[in-house]
N, C-alpha and C positions, 0 to 999 in steps of 0.2 A: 514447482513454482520457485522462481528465481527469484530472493530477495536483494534490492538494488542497494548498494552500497554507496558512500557517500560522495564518491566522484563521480557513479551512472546518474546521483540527483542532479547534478550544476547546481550546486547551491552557490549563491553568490557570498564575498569576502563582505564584512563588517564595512568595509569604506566602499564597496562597490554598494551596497545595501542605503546608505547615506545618501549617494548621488542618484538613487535609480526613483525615478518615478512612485508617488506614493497613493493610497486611495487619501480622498479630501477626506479624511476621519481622523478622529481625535476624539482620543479616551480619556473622560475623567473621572479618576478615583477619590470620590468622598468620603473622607473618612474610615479608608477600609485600615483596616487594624494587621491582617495578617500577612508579613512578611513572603511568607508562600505562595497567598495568592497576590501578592507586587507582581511577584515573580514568574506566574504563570502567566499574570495579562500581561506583562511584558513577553514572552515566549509568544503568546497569540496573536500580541501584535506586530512582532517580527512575521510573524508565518504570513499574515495578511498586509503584509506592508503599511499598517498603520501610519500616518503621517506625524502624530506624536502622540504626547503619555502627557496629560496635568497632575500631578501627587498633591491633593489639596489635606489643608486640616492636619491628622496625627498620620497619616499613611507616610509610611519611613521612603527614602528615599536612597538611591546606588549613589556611593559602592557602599554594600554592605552583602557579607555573606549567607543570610540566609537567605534574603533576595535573591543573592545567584544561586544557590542550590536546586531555584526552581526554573529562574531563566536563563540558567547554561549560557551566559553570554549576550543574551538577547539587549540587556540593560545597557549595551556598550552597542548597539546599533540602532536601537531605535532612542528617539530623542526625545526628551522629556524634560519638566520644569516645575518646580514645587511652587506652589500655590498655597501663603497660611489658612484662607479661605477660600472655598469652593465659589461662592457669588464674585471674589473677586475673576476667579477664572472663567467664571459665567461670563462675566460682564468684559471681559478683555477676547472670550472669543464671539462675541456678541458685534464689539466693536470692528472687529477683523472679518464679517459676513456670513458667521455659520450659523445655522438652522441647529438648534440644539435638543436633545430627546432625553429624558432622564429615562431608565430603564428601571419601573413601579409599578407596583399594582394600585391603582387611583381610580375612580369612577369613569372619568374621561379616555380609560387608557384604549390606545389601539393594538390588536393583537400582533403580535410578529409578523404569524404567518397571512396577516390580511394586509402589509403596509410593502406601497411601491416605493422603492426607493429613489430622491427624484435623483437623477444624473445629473444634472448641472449645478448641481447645491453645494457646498461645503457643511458638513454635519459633524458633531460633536454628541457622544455619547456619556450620560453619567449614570456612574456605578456606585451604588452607597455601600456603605456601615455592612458587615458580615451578619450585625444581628437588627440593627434601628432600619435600615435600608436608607435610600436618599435622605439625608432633613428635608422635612416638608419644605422649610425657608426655599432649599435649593430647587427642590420640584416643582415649586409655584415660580419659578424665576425661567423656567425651562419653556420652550414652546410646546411640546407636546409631550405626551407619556408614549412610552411602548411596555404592555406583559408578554410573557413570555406561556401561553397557555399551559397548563399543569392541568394533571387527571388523577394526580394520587392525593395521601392524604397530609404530606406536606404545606405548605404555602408558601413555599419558597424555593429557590436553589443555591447552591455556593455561586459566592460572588464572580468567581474566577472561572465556573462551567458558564453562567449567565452571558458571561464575556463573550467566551469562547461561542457559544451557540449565534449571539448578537451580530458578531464581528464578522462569522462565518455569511449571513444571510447578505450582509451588508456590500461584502467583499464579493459574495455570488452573484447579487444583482448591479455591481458596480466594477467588476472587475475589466469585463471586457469593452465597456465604455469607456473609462479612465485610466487603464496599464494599456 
């Protein structure tokens, strides 16, 4: 087995990344706390071409290094905008046309693995707190909920895998629509 090295990948330069086509997604982080996981949903959503990053609330914002330690660069490609409040980002991507999904576990919620993604929407993802998860305030602001079904005896997962699994389904049913 041939492992490919980083010129067999074509990965694109930071400023070709900027101009290239993006999925109509956009991630917002409420209130997450850990600079790690800034860091990895920025690398996730480099990988998925994320259209942008909202940093609402306490969630630290680039340049900062422990941020890069986990997004290797990613924080200087994909683009991003702090938000003091999460409802004001609600409410500004609200205005701009997107269909908005907090990622919760709520009575109402839809399962990942049972939601079609529509193709012609503009969608916006929110990601809460490492330990309180979304504020209610913000979930009730949101259109709809998505869980992410679980089988052990946790109830939850790291904010920054959540992402990752979210973005990944997002990006697989939207990918070859919209790139």
């Amino acid at each position: 087995m041939h492992k490919l090295t980083i010129e067999e990948l074509h990965r694109i330069s930071a400023e070709e990344f900027q101009a290239a086509q993006k999925l109509p997604v956009v991630v917002v982080l409420d209130n997450v706390r850990s600079m790690h996981n800034i860091g990895s949903v920025f690398r996730t959503a480099d990988a998925f071409r994320v259209a942008r990053i909202c940093l609402c609330g306490i969630t630290a914002c680039p340049p900062n290094n422990e941020i890069h330690k986990t997004a290797l660069g990613a924080e200087d490609s994909v683009a991003w905008k702090y938000y003091e409040s999460t409802l004001q980002a609600i409410s500004d991507l609200r205005r701009e046309g997107y269909y908005i999904y907090c990622i919760e576990q709520v009575a109402e919620s839809t399962k990942l693995d049972a939601l079609l993604v529509p193709p012609q929407q503009k969608l916006a993802l929110v990601f809460g707190h490492e330990v309180k998860g979304v504020d209610a305030a913000v979930a009730n602001a949101c259109d709809a909920a998505l869980e992410i079904q679980q089988l052990g005896t946790k109830h939850s997962l790291n904010v920054s895998v959540s992402a990752g699994i979210v973005l990944w389904e997002f990006a697989r049913q939207l990918q070859y629509t919209k790139l």
